[in-house]
N, C-alpha and C positions, 0 to 999 in steps of 0.2 A: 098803707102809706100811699099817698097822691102825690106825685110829679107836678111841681106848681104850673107849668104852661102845659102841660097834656089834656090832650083831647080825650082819655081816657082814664077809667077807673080802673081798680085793682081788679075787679071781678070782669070788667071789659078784657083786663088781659090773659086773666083765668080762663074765660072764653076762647080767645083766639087761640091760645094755646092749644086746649083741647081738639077744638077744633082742628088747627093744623095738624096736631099727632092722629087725629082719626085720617087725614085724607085730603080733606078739602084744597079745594087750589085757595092759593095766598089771594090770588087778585078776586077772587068771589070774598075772602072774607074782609081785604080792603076796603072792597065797595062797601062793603054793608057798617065799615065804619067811618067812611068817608079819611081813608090815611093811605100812603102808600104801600106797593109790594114790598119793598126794600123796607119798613116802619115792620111787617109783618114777618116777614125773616128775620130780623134782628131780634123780637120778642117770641118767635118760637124757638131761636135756637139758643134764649139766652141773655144775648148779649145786651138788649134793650132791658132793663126792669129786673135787673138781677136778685132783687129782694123778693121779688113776688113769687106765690107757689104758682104749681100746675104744669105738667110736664114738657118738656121739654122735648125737639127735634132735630137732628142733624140731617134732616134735608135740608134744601137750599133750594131759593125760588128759582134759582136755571136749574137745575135738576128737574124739580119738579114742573116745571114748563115743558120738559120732553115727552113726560110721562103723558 
């Protein structure tokens, strides 16, 4: 399923996902899809693309900004 105005596919979010759950900082994987930190917290922890697979995170981009 594609989100009619997103800058993203399903497998773009399958990706971040991932990504986010292995580690990565939010704003390195932003940049690499040209969308914000706040865009990238919402679809690791969920809240953005709730249909789409691929794991999920309850970090949080201030959280993980200290780290």
């Amino acid at each position: 399923m594609r989100y009619p105005a997103s800058k993203l596919s399903q497998d773009d979010v399958i990706d971040i996902r991932i990504r986010a759950a292995s580690g990565e900082k939010f704003e390195a994987i932003a940049s690499s899809y040209s969308i914000t930190r706040c865009t990238i917290s919402r679809i690791a922890t969920g809240k953005a693309w709730k249909l789409t697979e691929g794991p999920r995170t309850k970090r949080t981009a201030v959280i993980q900004s200290l780290v």
